[in-house]
Backbone as JSON Lines, residues from 0, in Angstrom:
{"i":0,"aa":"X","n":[-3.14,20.55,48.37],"ca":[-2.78,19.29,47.73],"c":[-3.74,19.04,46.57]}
{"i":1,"aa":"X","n":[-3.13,18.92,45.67],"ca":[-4.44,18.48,44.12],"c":[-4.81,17.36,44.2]}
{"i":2,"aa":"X","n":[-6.04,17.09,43.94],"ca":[-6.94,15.97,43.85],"c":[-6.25,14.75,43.01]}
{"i":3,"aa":"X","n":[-6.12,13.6,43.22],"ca":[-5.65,12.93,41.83],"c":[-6.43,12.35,41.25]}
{"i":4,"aa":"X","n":[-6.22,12.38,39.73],"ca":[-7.11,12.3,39.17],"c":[-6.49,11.01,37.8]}
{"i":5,"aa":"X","n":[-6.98,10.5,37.5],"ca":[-6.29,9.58,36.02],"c":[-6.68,9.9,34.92]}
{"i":6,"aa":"X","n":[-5.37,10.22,34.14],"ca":[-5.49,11.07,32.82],"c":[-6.33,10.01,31.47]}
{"i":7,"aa":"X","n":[-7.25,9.6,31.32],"ca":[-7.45,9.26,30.35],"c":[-7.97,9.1,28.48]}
{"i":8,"aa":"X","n":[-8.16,10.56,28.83],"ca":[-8.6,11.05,27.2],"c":[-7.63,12.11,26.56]}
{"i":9,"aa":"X","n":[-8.03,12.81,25.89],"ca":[-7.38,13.36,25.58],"c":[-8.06,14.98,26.85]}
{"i":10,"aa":"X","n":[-9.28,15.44,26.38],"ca":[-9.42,16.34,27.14],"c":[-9.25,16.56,28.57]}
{"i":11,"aa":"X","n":[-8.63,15.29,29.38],"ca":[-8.21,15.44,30.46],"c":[-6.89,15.88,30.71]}
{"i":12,"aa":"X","n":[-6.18,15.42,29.45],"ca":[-4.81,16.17,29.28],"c":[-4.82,17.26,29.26]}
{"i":13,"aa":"X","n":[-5.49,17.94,28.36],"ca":[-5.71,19.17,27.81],"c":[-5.88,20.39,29.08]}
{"i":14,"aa":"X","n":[-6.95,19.79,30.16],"ca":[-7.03,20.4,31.52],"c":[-5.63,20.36,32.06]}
{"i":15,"aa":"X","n":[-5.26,19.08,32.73],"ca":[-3.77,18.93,33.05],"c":[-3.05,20.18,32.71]}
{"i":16,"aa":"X","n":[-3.0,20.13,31.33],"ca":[-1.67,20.83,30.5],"c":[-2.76,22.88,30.77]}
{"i":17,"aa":"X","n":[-3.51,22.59,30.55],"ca":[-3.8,23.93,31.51],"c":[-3.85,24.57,32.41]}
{"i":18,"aa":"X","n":[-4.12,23.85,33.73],"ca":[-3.49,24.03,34.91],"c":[-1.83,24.46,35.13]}
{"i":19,"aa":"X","n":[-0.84,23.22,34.44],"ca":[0.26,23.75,34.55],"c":[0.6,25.15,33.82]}
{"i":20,"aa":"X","n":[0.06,25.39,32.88],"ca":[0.25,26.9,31.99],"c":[-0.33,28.03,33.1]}
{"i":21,"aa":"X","n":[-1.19,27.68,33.7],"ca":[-1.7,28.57,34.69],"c":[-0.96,29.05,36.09]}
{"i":22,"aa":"X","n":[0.09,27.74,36.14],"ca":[0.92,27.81,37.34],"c":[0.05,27.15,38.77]}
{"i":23,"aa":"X","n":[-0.87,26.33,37.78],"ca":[-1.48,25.44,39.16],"c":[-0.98,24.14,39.28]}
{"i":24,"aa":"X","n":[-0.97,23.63,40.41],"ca":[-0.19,21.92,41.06],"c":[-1.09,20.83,40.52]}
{"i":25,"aa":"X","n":[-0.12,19.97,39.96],"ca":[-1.01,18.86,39.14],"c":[0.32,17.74,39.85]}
{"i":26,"aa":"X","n":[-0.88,16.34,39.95],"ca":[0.21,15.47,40.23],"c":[1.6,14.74,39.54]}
{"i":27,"aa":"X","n":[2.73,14.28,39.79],"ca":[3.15,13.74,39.11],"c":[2.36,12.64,37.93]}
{"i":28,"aa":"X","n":[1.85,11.75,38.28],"ca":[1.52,11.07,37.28],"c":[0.26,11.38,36.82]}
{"i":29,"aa":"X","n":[-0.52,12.75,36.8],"ca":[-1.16,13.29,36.02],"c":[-0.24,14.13,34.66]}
{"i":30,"aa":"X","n":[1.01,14.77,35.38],"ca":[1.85,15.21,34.48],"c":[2.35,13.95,33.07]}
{"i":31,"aa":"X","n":[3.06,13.18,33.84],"ca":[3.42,11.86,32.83],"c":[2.43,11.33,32.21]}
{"i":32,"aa":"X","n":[0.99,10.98,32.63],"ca":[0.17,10.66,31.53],"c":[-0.23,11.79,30.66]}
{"i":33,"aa":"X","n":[-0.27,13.0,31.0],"ca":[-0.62,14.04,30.44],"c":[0.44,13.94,29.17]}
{"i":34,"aa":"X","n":[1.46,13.49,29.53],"ca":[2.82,13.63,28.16],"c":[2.79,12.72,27.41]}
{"i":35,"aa":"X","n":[2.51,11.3,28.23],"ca":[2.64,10.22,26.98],"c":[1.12,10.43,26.04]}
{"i":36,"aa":"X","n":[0.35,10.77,26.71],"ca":[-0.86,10.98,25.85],"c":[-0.99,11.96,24.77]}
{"i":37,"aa":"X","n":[-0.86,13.7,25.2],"ca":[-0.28,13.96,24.22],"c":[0.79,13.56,23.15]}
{"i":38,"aa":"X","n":[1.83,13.02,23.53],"ca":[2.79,12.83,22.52],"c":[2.19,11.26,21.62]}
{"i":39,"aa":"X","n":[1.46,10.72,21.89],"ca":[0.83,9.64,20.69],"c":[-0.06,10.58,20.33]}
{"i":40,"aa":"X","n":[-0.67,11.34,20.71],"ca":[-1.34,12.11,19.79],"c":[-0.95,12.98,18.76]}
{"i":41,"aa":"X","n":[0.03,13.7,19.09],"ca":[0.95,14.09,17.97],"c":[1.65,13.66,16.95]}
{"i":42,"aa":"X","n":[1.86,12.07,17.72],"ca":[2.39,10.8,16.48],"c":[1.33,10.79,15.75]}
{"i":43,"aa":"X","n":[0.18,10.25,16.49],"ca":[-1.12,9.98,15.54],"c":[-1.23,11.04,14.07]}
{"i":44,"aa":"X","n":[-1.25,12.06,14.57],"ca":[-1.89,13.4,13.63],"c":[-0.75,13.27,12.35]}
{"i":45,"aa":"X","n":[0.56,13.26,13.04],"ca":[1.66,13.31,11.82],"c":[1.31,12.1,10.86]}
{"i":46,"aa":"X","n":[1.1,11.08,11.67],"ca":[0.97,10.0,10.47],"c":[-0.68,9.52,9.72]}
{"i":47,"aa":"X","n":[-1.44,10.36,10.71],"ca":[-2.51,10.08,9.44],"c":[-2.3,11.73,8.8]}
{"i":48,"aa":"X","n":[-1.43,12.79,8.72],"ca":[-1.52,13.66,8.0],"c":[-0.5,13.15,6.63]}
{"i":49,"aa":"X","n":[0.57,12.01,6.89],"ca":[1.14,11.53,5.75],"c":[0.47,10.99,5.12]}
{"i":50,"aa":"X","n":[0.11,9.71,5.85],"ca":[-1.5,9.0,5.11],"c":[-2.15,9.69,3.97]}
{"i":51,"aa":"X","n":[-2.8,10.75,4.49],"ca":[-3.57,12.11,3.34],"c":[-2.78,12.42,2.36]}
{"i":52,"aa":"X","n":[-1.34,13.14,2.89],"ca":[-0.79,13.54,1.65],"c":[-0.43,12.67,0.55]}
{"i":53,"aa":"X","n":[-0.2,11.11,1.01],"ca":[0.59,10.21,-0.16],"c":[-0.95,9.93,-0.65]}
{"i":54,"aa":"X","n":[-2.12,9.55,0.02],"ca":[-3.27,9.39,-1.21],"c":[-3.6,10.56,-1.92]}
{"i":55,"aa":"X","n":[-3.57,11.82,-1.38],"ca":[-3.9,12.88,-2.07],"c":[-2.89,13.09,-3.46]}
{"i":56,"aa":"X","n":[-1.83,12.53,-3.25],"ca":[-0.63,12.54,-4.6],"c":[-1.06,11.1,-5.55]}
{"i":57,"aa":"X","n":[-1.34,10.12,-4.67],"ca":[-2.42,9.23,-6.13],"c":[-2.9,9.44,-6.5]}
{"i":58,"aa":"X","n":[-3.93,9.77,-6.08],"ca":[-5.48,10.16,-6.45],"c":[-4.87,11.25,-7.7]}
{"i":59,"aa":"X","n":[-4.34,12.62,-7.2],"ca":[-3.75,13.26,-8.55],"c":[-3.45,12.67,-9.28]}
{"i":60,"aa":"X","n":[-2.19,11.98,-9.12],"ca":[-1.77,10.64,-10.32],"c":[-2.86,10.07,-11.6]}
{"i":61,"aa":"X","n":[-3.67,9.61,-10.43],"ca":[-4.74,8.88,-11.53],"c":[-6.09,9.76,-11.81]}
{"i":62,"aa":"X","n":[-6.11,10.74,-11.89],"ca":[-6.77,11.58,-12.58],"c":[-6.14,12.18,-13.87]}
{"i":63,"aa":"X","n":[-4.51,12.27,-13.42],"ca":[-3.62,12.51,-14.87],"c":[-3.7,11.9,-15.86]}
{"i":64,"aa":"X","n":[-3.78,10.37,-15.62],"ca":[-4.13,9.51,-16.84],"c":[-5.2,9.37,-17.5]}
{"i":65,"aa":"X","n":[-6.14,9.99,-16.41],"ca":[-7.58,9.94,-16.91],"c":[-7.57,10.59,-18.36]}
{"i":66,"aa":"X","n":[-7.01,12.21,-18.22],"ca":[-7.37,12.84,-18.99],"c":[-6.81,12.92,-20.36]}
């Protein structure tokens, strides 16, 4: 029987989600926090990676006029 444990960071997911790749028993709601956690994290990354790209296209912008 696996220990239960509460998923709360990210690197606890990360274990979680290794165990199951390994083919070891993780609890249900280690699994489900393991998912909703990753998956805002993946939201997160996409939208501060838009973030970057639309300032990185100003910032070009206004160096164009600079010159």
């Amino acid at each position: 029987m696996p220990k239960k444990k509460t998923i709360t960071n990210m690197t606890d997911a990360l274990r979680c989600a290794r165990k199951v790749a390994t083919g070891q028993a993780c609890t249900m709601q280690e699994l489900k926090s393991t998912v909703t956690l990753l998956h805002q994290g993946l939201k997160t990354a996409q939208r501060v990676g838009r973030e970057q790209k639309e300032r990185v296209s100003f910032l070009e912008r206004m160096m164009s006029l600079v010159r």
